[in-house]
N, C-alpha and C positions, 0 to 999 in steps of 0.2 A: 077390221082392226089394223093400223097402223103402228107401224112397233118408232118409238122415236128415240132420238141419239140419246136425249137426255133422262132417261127411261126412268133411272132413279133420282134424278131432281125433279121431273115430274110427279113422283111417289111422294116428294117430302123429306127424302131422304138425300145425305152426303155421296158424294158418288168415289168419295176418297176415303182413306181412312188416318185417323190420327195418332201420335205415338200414343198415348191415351188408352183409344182402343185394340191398338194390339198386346197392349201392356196388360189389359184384363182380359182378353183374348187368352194369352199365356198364361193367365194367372187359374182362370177356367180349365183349360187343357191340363195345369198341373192338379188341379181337385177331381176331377175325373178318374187321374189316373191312380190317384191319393182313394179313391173308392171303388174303384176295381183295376188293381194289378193288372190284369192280364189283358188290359185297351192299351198300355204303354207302347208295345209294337205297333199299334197301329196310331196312335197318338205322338208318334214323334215322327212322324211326316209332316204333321198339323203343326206340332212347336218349332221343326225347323224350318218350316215355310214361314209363319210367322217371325220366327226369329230373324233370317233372313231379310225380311220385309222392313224388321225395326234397325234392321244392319246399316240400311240405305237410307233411311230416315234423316232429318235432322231432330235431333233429342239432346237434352241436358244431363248433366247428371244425375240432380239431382230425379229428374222424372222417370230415370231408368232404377234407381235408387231399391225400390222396393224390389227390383227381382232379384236382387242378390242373391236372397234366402227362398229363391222357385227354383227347384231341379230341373235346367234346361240343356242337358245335355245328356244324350243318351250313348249307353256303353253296349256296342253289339255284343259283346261277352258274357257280359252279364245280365243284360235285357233290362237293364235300371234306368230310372234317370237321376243325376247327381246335379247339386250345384256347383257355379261354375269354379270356385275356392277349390274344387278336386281335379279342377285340369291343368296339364301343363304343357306350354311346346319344347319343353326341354328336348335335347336331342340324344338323350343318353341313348347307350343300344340294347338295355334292358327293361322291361316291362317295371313299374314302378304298383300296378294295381294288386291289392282294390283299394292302396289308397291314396294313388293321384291315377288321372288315365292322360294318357299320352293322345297326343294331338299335333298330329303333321302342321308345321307353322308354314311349309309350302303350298299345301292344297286347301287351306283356308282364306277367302279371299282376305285384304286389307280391315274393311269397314268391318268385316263377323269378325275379324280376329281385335279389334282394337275393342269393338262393343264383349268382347269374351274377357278382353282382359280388365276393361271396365268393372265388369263384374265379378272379379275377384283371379277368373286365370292368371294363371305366371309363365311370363316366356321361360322362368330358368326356374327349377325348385334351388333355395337358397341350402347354406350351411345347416341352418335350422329346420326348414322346413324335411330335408332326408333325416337329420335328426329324428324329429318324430314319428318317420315313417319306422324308422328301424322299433322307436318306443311302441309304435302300435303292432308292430307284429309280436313283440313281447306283451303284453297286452292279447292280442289275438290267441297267443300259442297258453298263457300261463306258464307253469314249470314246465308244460313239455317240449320234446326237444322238437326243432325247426322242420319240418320236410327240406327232401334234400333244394329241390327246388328253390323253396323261399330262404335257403339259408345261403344259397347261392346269391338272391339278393342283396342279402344285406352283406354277404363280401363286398360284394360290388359297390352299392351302397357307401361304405366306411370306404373304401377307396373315392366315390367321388367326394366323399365329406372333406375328407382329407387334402383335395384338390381345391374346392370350392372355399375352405374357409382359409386356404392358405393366400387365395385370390383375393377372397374379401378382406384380409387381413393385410396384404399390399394394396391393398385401396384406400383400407382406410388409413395405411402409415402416411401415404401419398396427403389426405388433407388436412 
């Protein structure tokens, strides 16, 4: 038996792969993990390889389009995976989770970070978007009162709200 270079075009088969199929590739990994919890630890080696792979890619928008709403980012903390609308490279120096998860905009390379924010990431959470985080821990908590922790947040929180919309609010006098 002679093994030859072209082993899989001899098969009948692509020996590449297309944005396409990594795209159902992900979409697979995410129903997997959608029917047993507890493969997501091992399952997000497989989406961020993949992920990865479509990083490097040339793709459109519109073909990357559909995974907005796949959880492809997984939170070592919480052992989840979340879409990508829940991450941020905000630099704040406080934890924003569980509901944005912070992401180094330093050790992401270029193409995953532009394909992350494609998909819905934000370099900066806006005026609005701490807004709602503070709405969802009241929401979270009902009438009871905040742990000291999370109420710690949303000090901090209201302070950078208070920064952020006074920023957007000279931006927007500027046009």
């Amino acid at each position: 038996f002679e093994f030859s270079t072209n082993f899989l075009q001899d098969l009948g088969l692509q020996g590449t792969f297309s944005v396409k199929d990594i795209i159902c590739q992900l979409k697979g990994y995410q129903k997997l993990c959608i029917a047993d919890p507890k493969e997501i630890p091992m399952m997000k080696y497989k989406i961020d390889t993949n992920f990865t792979k479509l990083s490097k890619m040339e793709y459109s928008e519109v073909e990357v389009d559909e995974l907005k709403t796949v959880p492809l980012f997984y939170h070592q903390d919480t052992k989840k995976l979340y879409t990508m609308n829940r991450v941020t490279f905000d630099n704040t120096t406080f934890e924003l989770s569980p509901f944005f998860f912070k992401q180094n905009r330093y050790i992401v390379r270029d193409r995953k970070r532009s394909l992350m924010l494609l998909l819905g990431a934000k370099l900066e959470c806006s005026g609005e978007d701490l807004t709602q985080i503070i709405r969802d821990f009241s929401d979270l908590y009902e009438s009871n009162p905040l742990p000291v922790n999370d109420l710690e947040k949303v000090v901090a929180i209201l302070g950078l709200i208070e920064k952020r919309t006074s920023k957007e609010n000279k931006w927007s006098l500027k046009s």
